[in-house]
C-alpha positions as CSV (number, residue, x, y, z in Angstrom):
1,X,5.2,24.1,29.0
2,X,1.9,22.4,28.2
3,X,1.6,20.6,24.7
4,X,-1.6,19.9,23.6
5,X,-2.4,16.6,21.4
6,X,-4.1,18.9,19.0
7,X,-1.6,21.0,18.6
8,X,0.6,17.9,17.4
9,X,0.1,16.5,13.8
10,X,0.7,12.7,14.1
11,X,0.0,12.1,10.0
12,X,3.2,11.8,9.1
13,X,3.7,9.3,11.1
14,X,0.6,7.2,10.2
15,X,1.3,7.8,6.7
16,X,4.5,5.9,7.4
17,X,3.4,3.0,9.6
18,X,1.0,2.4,6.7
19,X,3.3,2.5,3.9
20,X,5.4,0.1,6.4
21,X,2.2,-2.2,6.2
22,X,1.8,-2.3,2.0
23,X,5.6,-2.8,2.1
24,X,5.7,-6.3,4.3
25,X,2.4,-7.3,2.9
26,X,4.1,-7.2,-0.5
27,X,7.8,-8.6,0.6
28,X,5.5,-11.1,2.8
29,X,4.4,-12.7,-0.8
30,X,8.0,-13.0,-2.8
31,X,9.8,-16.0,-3.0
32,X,12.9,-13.9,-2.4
33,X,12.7,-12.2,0.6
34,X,15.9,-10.6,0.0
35,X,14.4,-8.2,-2.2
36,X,14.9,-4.9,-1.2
37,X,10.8,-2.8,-1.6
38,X,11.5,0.9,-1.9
39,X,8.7,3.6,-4.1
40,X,10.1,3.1,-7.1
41,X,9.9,-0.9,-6.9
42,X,7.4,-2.3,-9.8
43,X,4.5,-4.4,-9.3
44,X,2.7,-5.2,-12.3
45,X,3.9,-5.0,-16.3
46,X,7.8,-5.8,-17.0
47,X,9.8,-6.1,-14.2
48,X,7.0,-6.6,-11.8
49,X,7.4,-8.7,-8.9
50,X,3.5,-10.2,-8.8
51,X,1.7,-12.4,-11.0
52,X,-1.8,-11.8,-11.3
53,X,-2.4,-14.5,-8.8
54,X,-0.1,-12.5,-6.4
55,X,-1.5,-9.2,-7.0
56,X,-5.1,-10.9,-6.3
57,X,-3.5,-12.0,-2.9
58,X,-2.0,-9.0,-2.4
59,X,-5.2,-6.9,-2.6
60,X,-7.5,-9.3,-0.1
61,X,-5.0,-9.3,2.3
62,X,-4.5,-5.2,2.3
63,X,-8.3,-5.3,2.2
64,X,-8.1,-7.4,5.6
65,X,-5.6,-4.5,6.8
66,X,-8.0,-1.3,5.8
67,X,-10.9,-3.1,7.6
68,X,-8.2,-4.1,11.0
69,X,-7.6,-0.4,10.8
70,X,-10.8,0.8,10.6
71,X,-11.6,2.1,6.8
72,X,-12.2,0.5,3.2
73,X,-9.7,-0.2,0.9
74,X,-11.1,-0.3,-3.1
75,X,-8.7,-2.0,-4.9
76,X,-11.4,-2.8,-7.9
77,X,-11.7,0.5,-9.1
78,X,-11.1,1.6,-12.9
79,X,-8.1,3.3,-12.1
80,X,-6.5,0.3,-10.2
81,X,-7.2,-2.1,-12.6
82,X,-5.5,0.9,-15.3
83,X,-1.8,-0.3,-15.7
84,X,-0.4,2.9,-16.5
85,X,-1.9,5.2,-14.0
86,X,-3.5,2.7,-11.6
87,X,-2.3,2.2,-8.2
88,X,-0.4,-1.1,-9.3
89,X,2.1,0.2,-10.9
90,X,4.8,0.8,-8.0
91,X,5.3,-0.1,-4.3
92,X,4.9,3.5,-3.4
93,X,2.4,4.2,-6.1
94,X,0.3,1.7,-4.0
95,X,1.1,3.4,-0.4
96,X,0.1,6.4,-1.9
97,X,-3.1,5.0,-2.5
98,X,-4.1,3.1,0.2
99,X,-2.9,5.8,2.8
100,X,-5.2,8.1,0.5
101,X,-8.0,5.9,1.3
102,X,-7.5,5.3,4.9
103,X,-8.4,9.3,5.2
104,X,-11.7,9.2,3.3
């Protein structure tokens, strides 16, 4: 039987490798490493891992991963900088969002 690479969707599996890549980037910045990042995980307001310094660093260096992987990631945008509905909020809130760009 012949299986044709169209045929075959691969974005779930993109989708995860790059939710894999926000999820280091952010554990790559914590003091404790031990800290377990799942969807749910906050980012900014109370009981946030990053200070604003963080979330700065944060950004540039998933900026320097969009452009590696070929797209633009916009992390200036009303609604990122927006604490309750940006893309801040969560670790997964923030996957969400930069797999979201990486198919524009």
């Amino acid at each position: 039987m012949k299986v044709f690479l169209s045929s075959i969707s691969i974005y779930p599996l993109l989708a995860m490798e790059l939710k894999i890549i926000v999820f280091n980037v952010i554990v790559s910045l914590l003091e404790n490493k031990t800290i377990e990042v799942s969807d749910e995980t906050p980012l900014i307001g109370e009981g946030g891992l990053l200070d604003s310094m963080k979330l700065v660093e944060l950004s540039l260096k998933l900026e320097d991963a969009a452009t590696d992987l070929g797209f633009e990631f916009d992390w200036t945008s009303d609604a990122a900088m927006s604490r309750s509905r940006g893309m801040f909020r969560t670790a997964g809130a923030l996957a969400a969002e930069f797999i979201a760009q990486s198919e524009r």
